[in-house]
C-alpha positions in Angstrom: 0.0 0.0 0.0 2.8 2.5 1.2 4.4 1.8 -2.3 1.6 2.6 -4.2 0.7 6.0 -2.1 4.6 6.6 -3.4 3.8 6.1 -6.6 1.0 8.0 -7.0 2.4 10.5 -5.6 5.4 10.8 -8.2 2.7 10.9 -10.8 1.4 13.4 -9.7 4.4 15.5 -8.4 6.4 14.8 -11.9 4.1 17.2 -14.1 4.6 20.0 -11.6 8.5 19.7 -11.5 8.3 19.2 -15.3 6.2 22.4 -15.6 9.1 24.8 -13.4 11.6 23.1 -15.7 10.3 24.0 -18.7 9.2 27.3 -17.9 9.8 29.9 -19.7 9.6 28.7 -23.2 8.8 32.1 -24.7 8.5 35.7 -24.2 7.2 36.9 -21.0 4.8 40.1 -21.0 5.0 42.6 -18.0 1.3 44.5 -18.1 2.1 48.0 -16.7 -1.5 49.4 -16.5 -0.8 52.9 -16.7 1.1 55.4 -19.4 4.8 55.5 -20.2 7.1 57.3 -17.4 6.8 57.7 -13.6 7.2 55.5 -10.9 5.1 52.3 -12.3 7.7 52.4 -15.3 10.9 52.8 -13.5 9.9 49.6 -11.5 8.7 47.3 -14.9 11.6 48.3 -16.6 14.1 48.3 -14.0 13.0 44.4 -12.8 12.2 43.5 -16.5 15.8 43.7 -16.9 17.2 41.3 -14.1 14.3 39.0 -14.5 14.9 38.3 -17.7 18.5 37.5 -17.3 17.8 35.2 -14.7 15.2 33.4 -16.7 17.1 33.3 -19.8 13.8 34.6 -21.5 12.7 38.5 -23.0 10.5 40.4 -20.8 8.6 42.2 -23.0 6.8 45.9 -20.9 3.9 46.9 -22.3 1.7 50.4 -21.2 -2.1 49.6 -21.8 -2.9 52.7 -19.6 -6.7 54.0 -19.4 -9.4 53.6 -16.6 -7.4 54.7 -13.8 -5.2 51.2 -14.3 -8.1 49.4 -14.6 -8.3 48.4 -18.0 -4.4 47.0 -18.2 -5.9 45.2 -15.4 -9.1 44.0 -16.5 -6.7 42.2 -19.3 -4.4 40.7 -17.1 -7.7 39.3 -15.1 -8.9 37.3 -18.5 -5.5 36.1 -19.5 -4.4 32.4 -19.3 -2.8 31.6 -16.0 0.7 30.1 -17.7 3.0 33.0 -16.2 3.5 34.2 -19.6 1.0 37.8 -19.0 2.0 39.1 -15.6 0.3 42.8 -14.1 2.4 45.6 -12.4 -0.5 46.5 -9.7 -1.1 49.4 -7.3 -2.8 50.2 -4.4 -5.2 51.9 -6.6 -6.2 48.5 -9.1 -6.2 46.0 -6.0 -6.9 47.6 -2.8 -9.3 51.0 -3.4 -10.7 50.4 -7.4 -13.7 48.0 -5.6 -14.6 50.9 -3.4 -15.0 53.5 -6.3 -16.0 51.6 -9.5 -18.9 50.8 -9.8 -19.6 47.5 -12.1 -15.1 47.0 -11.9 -14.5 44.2 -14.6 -12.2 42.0 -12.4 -12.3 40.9 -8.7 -9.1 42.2 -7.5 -8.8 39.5 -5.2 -10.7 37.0 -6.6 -9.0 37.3 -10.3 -5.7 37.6 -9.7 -2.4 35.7 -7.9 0.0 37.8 -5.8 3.6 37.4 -6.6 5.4 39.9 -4.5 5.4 43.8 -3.5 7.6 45.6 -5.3 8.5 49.0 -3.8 6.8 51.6 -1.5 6.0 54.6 -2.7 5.7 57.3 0.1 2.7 59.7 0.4 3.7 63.4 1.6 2.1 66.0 2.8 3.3 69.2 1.1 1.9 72.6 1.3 2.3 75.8 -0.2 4.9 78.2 1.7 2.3 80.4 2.4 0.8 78.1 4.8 1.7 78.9 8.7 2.8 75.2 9.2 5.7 73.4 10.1 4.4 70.1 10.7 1.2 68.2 10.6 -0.1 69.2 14.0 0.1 73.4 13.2 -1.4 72.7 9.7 -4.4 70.9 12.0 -4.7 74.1 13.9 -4.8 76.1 11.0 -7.1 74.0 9.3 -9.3 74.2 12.2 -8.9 78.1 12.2 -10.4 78.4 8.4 -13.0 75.5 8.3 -14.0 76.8 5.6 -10.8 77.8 3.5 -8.6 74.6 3.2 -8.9 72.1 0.8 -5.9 69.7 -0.8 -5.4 68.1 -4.1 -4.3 64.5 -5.2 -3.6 62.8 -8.2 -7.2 61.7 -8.4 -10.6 60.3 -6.9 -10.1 57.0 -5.5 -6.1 57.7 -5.5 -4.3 56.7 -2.0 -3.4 60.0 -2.0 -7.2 61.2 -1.8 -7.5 58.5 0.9 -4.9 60.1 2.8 -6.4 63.4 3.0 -10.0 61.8 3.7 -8.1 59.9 6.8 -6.2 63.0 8.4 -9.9 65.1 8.3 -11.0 61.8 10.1 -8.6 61.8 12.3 -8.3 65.2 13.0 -11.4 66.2 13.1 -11.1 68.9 10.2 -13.4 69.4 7.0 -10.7 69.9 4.2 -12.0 69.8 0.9 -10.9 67.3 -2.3 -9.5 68.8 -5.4 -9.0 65.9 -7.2 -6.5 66.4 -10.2 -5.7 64.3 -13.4 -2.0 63.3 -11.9 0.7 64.3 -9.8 2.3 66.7 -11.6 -1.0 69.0 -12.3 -1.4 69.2 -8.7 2.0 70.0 -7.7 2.0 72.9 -10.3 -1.6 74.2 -8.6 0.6 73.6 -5.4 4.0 75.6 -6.3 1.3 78.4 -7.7 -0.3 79.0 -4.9 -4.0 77.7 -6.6 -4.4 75.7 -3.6 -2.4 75.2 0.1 -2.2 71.3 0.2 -1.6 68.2 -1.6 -0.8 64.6 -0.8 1.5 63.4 -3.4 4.2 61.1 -4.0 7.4 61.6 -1.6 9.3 61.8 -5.1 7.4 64.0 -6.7 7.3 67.0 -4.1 11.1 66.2 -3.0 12.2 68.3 -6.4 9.9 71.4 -5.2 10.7 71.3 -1.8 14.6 71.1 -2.5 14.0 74.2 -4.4 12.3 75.9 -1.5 8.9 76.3 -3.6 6.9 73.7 -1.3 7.2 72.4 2.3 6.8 68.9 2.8 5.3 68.6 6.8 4.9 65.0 7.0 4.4 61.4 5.6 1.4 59.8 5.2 3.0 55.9 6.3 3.8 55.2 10.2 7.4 55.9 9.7 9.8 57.8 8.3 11.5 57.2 4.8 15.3 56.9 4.2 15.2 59.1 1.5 13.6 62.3 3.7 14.5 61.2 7.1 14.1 64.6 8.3 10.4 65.2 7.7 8.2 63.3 10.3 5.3 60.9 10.2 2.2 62.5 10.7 1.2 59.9 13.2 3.9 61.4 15.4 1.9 65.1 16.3 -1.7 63.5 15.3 -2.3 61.0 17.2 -4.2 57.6 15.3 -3.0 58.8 11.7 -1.0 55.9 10.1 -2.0 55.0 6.2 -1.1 52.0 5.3 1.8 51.8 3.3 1.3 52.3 -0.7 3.2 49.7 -2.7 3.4 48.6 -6.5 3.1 45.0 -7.1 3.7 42.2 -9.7 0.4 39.9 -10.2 -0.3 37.0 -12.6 -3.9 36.2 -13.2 -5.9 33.4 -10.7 -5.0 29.8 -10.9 -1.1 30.8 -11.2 0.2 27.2 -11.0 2.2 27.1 -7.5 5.7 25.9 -9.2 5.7 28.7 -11.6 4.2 31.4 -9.0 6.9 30.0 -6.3 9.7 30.8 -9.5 8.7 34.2 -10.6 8.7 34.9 -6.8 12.1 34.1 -6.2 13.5 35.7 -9.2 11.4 38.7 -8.6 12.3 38.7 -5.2 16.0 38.7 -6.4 15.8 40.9 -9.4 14.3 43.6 -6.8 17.5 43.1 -4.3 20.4 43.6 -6.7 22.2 46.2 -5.6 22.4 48.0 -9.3 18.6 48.0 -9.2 17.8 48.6 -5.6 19.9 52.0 -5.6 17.9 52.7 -9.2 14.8 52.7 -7.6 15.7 54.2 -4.0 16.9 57.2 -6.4 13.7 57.3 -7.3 12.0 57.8 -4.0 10.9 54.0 -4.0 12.2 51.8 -1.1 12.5 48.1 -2.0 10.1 45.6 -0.7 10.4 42.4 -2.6 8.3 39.5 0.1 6.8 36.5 0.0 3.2 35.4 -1.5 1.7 34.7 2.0 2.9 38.5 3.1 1.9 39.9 0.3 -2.0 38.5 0.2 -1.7 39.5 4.4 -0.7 43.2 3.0 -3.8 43.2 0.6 -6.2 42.0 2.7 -5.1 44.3 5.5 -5.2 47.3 2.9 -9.1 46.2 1.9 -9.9 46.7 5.5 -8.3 49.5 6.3 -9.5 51.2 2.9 -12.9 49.6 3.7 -13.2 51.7 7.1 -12.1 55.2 5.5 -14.4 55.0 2.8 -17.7 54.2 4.6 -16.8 57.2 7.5 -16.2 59.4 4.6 -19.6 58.2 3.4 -17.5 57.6 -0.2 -19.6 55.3 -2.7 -18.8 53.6 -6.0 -19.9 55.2 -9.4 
């Protein structure tokens, strides 16, 4: 009996190990669901490069932006699961597109496999110089001085950034109004001319502005500090509760991965994200390295969902 439980077992195990052998036999495409440049490029093309080295195979990048990286992921989502399309993800396609899309073409749980987070990509809090704030807690005073005069801008509804000003009004008890904007670079140029006093935006795209003394940067929307602006504080250290969770990009294959192949594009991914030439690439770019395991990566989505989930029902935010 114990012989034929072995044997069985080989027959079934020997597909599997000839399946991670053989793979890749072709091209791989990288699904980046957003428009050439920026951060979600810089991370493709930057682990496209190691990745394929290490699998001996092309990694082909392709942009199929539109729908606020929905539809890039909507493709991915209705691809074969044979780790030949893969999906460059965001907070935005997996963790916040449910809560602001009505009729979303994918599940972004159910329809997809998690391979590994990428990078972090740090939220700041930046305001105009006019502003009488050093610091998250005196822009909360202010803000409660003019209820009625503060709003800040993001790079869009639904963005993390938009979440992150819908949290610190939650948290501090303030009314600022959303200005949501078609990117991070409209808003920052609203921001540097004074159109508006605040914006949450991407650590690396205020750093430029601030450097330049054009913008202040007061805090960081994740519960610590980054490397990369060590100097400007969390704003869960002077308002008490605030801690987003941390924004990340992500690589995805659609559901029904098989686990030989996921387990493979996880280490490689893993490793391709760790080389030094790479990592100090995309820490130049404002983007810590991640670069975990499936099981923490699922445990960071599902966390996210939660967390998103709360904000958006306070805020009484609904899907359209």
């Amino acid at each position: 009996m114990a012989s034929l439980r072995a044997a069985l077992l080989c027959l079934l195990v020997a597909p599997l190990l000839a399946l991670a052998q053989a793979y890749p036999g072709k091209p791989i495409h990288l699904v980046v669901p957003y428009p050439p440049g920026g951060s979600t490029d810089l991370l493709a093309r930057s682990v496209a490069i190691k990745l394929g080295e290490s699998l001996q195979q092309q990694i082909v990048v392709e942009n199929r932006g539109g729908g606020g990286g929905t539809l890039g992921s909507g493709i991915v989502a209705r691809s074969a699961p044979d780790g030949y399309t893969l999906l460059l993800g965001t907070n935005a396609t997996h963790t916040l597109a449910m809560f602001f899309i009505k009729g979303l073409q994918y599940d972004p749980v159910k329809d997809f496999t998690p391979i590994t987070a990428g990078v972090v990509v740090p939220i700041a809090l930046a305001v105009h110089t006019s502003v009488p704030a050093n610091n998250a807690k005196e822009f909360v005073e202010w803000a409660k001085r003019n209820p009625t005069k503060v709003s800040f801008g993001s790079s869009g509804t639904g963005s993390p950034h938009h979440l992150a000003g819908e949290l610190l009004n939650q948290v501090a008890g303030i009314n600022m109004v959303h200005v949501p904007y078609k990117g991070a670079g409209p808003s920052m140029q609203d921001l540097v001319g004074g159109q508006i006093p605040a914006v949450f935006t991407t650590l690396s795209t205020a750093l430029p502005q601030a450097k330049n003394g054009k913008i202040k940067i007061i805090g960081m929307a994740e519960p610590m500090r980054q490397p990369t602006a060590p100097d400007v504080p969390a704003i869960g250290e002077s308002v008490p509760g605030y801690a987003m969770p941390v924004s990340w990009l992500g690589f995805f294959g659609p559901a029904g991965l098989p686990e030989p192949i996921l387990q493979r594009l996880n280490t490689e991914m893993v490793r391709a994200l760790h080389d030094p030439e790479t990592r100090a690439r995309l820490e130049a770019g404002g983007m810590p390295v991640l670069g975990n395991s499936v099981e923490e990566f699922r445990a960071m989505i599902r966390n996210d969902i939660e967390t998103f989930r709360r904000i958006t029902t306070v805020a009484g935010i609904k899907a359209e």
